[in-house]
N, C-alpha and C positions, 0 to 999 in steps of 0.2 A: 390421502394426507392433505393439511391444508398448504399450502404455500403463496406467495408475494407472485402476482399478474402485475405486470404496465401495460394496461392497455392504449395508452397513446399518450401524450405531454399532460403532466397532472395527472394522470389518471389511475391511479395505483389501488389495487384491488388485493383482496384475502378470499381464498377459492381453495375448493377441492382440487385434487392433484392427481392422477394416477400416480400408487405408489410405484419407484423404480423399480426394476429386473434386473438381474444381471444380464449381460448382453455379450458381453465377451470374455472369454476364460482368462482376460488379466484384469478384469474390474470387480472393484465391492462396492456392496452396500453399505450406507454408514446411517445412525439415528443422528442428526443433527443436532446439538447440546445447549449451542449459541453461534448464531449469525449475527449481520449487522450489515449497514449500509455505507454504500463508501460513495467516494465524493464524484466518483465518474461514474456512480449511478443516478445524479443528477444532468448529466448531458441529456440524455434522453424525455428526462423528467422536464426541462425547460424547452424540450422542443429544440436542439442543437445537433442532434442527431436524430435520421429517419427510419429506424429499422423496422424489419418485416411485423408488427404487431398485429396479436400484444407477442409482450417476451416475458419468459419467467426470469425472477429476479433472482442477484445473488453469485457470489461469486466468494467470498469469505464464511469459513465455518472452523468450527471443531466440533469431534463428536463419537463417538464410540462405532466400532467394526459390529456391522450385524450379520455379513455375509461377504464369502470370498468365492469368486470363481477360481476354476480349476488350478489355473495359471498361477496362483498368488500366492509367494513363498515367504514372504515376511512379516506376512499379518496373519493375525486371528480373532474369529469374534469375541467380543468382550473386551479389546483394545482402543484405549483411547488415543484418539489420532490429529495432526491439524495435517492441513495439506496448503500447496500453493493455488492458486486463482487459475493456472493453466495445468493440466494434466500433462505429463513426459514421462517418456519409460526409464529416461537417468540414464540410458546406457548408449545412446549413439554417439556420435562424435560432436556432437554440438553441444549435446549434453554435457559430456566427460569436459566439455572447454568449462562450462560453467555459467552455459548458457539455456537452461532447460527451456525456458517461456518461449524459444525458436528452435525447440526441439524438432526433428523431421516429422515426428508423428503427433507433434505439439496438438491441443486440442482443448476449447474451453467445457465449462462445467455448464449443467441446464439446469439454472435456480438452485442454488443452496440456501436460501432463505425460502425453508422448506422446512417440512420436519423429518424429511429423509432426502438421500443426494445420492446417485450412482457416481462414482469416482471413478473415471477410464485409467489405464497402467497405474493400478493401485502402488502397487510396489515401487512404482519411481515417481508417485505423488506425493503418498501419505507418509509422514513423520510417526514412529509409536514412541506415544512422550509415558516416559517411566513413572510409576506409583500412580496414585490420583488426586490430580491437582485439586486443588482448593481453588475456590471461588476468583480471589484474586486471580492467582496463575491460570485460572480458564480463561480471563477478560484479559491478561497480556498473552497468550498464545494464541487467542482470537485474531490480535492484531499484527502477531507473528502470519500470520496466512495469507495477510496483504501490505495493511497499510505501513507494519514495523518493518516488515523485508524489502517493500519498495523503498522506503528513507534508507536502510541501510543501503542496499545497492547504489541507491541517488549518493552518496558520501564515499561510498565506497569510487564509486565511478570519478567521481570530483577531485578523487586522492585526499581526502583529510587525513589528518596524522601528525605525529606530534608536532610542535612550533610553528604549524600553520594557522592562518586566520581561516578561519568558513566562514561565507556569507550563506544564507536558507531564504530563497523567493518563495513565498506561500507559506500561510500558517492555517493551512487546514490541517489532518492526521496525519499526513505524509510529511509536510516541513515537518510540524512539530517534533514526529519521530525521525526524521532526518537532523534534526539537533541534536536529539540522544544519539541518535547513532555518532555524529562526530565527536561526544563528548567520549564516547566508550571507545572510538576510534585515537583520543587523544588529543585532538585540536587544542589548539592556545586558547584559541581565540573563538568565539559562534558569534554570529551578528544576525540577527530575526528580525526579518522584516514584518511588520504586523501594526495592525492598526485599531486592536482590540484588546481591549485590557483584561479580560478573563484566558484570553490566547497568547497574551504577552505573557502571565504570571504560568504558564504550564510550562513554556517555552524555556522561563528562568529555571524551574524546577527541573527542565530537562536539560540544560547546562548554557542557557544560550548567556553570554558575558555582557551583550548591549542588544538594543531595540532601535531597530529604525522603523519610523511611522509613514515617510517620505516613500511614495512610489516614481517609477518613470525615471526620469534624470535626476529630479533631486533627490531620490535614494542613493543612485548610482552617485551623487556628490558624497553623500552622508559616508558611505564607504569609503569611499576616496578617501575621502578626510581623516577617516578612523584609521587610513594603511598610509598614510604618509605619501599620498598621489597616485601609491601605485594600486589597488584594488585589491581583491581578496586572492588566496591563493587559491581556494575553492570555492566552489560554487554550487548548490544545489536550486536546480529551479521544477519546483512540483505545483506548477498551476496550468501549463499547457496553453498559456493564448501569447501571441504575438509581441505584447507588452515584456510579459512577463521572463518571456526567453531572452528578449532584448537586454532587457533589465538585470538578466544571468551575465549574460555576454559579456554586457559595459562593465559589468562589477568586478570584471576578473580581471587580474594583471596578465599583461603578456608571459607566457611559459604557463597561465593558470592551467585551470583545468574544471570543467561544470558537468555536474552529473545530472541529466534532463529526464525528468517522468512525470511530467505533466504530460494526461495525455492530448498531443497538441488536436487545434483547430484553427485551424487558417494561419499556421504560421509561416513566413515564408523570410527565409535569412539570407539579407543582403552582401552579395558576393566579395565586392570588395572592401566592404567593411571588417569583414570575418578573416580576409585574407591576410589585412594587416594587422589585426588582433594579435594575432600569436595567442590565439586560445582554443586548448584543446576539447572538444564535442566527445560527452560518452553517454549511453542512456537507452532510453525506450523501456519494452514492459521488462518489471521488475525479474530477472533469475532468481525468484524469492526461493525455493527448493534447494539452491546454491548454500542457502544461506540459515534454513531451517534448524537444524540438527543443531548446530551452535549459538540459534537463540533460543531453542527450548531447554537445552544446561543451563545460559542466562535465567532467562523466567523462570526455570524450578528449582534452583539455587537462590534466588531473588535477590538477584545481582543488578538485575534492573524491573521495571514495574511502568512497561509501555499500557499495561490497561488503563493508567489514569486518561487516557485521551476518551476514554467511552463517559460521555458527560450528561446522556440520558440512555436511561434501559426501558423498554416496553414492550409486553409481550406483543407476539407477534401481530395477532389479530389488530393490532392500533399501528401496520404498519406505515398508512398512509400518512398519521399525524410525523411517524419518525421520518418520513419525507417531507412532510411540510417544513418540521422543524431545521431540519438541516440546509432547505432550499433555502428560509427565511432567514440562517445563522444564528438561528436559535439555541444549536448546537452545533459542536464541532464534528460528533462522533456518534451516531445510536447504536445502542446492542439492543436487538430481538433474542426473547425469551420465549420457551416451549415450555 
C-alpha cells in the first residue's frame, strides 16, 4: 500500500507500505476512504520534536471494515467506520469515566494516512456510522476522528453552556471547531482570537460573536474589556506553547474554567500566579471516543457541517505539498484523497 513516511523535519515522503495483518483477535482492518493532516503533525515537521525516524504518518481517518479478528463483535466487513486518534477497549474504568485516550491498554495507531490502517480494540475504537454518508458527511466525520472531538472536549472541559461568554486561543481546526462546539454547547457569547481573515470568517460561521486580533496581554485586555473587567467564563486554549496557555489563564475570571489541548511544549505555569487565579485546569488528549457516537447523529443529521474547516484536498501522493501548505498557513486543514 502506499502511505505518508516523515523522514526527519521537512522531510515527508509517499512510499510503499506493508499492508496491515491482523495481529490480535480484537483488531481490524479498515480500507482508508480519507485522511488528512492535523496541526501536531507539524511539530515534528519543524523539527520541535525528535522522534525515532522516519515515522509513518497519520492518525485521523474514516473508512470502511475490510477484516475482523476473532475477537470483534460489533463490526463487520463492509461497514463504514470513524474511530478516535488513540485505540481503547471502552470498557476499563477509565474508559467507562470517559476518559478512553488514558485508557489502560490506550494505544496510538501506525500511520493512517495510508490506504489501509490496522485499528487495535476495534470494538472500543471504531464508531459504525449508519447508511452511507455522502461526500459532505465523510469530510465532517473525518474531523469527528480528531480535530471536531478535540474542540468539543476543549469546551466541553472549559464548561461552555448557556449565558456564558467563551474565549477560543488558536484558530487552527481545533479552535475553530472548538467554537462550533460552544456554539452547539449554547454559549452567549464566542470570542476568537485570530489574526486571519479567511480564519476569522469560518470562525463567524461557526458561531464565534467577536474577533480578537490582539495576542499576549493585549488580547487578554481586549477580553477583559468585552466582560466588564472580569474575563471569560470559559476558556479554550488549543495551540500548546507557553504564550498561549498564559493567554488562556489571564482571559479567564476567577471561578473560570480553560479547556487545554494544545499539545504543549515547553510550557511551564507559574505557581503563584495560578494559585490566585481561581481558575480551574481541564484538558490533555482529546477522549474523542467519549464523544463520537453523538457527533456522528450530528453530522448525518447535518445538524452541523465541521467538514468546512478541510480548506484544501489533495490526493495523497502530493502529500508533501499538503504539509508545506499547512506549515506555510497556506491552509488551515488538508484532506488526502485515495
Amino acid at each position: 500500500m502506499r502511505g505518508v513516511i516523515m523522514h526527519g523535519p521537512g522531510d515527508v515522503r509517499v512510499e510503499d507500505r506493508t499492508d496491515p495483518v491482523i495481529q490480535e483477535p480484537t483488531d481490524a482492518i479498515i480500507r482508508v476512504t480519507a485522511a488528512c493532516i492535523c496541526g501536531s503533525d507539524l511539530w515534528p515537521y519543524r523539527g520541535a520534536e525528535d522522534p525515532q525516524w522516519p515515522i509513518p504518518m497519520g492518525h485521523e481517518y474514516v473508512g470502511v471494515v475490510e477484516e475482523i479478528g476473532a475477537d470483534v463483535s460489533t463490526l463487520k466487513p463492509g461497514d463504514f467506520v470513524v474511530g478516535s486518534f488513540f485505540a481503547s477497549d471502552n470498557t476499563c474504568e477509565i474508559c467507562r469515566a470517559g476518559y478512553q485516550s488514558r485508557c489502560v491498554h490506550a494505544t496510538g495507531l501506525d500511520g493512517t494516512q495510508a490506504e489501509y490502517a490496522r485499528i487495535p480494540f476495534a470494538d472500543g475504537t471504531l464508531v459504525t456510522v449508519p447508511g452511507q454518508p455522502d461526500e459532505r458527511q465523510v469530510r465532517g466525520l473525518l474531523a469527528a476522528s480528531d480535530v471536531l472531538g478535540t474542540g468539543w472536549f476543549a469546551a466541553v472541559a472549559a464548561e461552555a453552556g448557556p449565558g456564558k461568554t467563551v474565549a477560543v486561543v488558536g484558530d487552527g481546526a481545533v479552535g475553530l471547531l472548538g467554537v462550533l462546539a460552544a456554539r452547539e454547547l449554547g454559549a452567549e457569547r464566542i470570542i476568537a482570537f485570530s489574526r486571519h481573515a479567511d480564519r476569522q470568517a469560518l470562525a463567524r460561521s461557526f458561531g464565534a460573536t467577536h474577533i480578537v486580533e490582539e495576542r499576549g496581554d493585549a488580547g487578554v485586555a481586549e477580553v477583559k474589556e468585552l466582560t466588564g473587567g472580569l474575563g471569560a467564563h470559559s476558556v479554550v486554549e488549543a495551540v500548546g506553547t507557553q504564550e498561549s496557555m498564559m493567554q488562556a489563564i489571564r482571559s479567564t475570571r476567577a471561578g473560570g474554567h480553560v479547556g487545554y489541548v494544545g499539545v504543549s511544549h515547553d510550557v511551564e505555569l507559574p505557581g503563584l500566579e495560578l494559585f490566585f487565579s481561581g481558575v480551574h485546569l481541564h484538558g490533555g488528549p482529546a477522549p474523542v471516543r467519549r464523544f463520537l457516537p453523538d457527533l456522528v447523529e450530528l453530522i448525518m443529521h447535518d445538524r452541523i457541517d465541521p467538514g468546512t474547516v478541510f480548506d484544501l484536498s489533495l490526493p495523497i501522493e502530493q502529500a508533501a505539498e499538503g504539509y508545506r501548505a499547512m506549515d506555510e498557513r497556506r491552509a488551515t486543514k488538508v484532506l488526502l484523497t485515495f
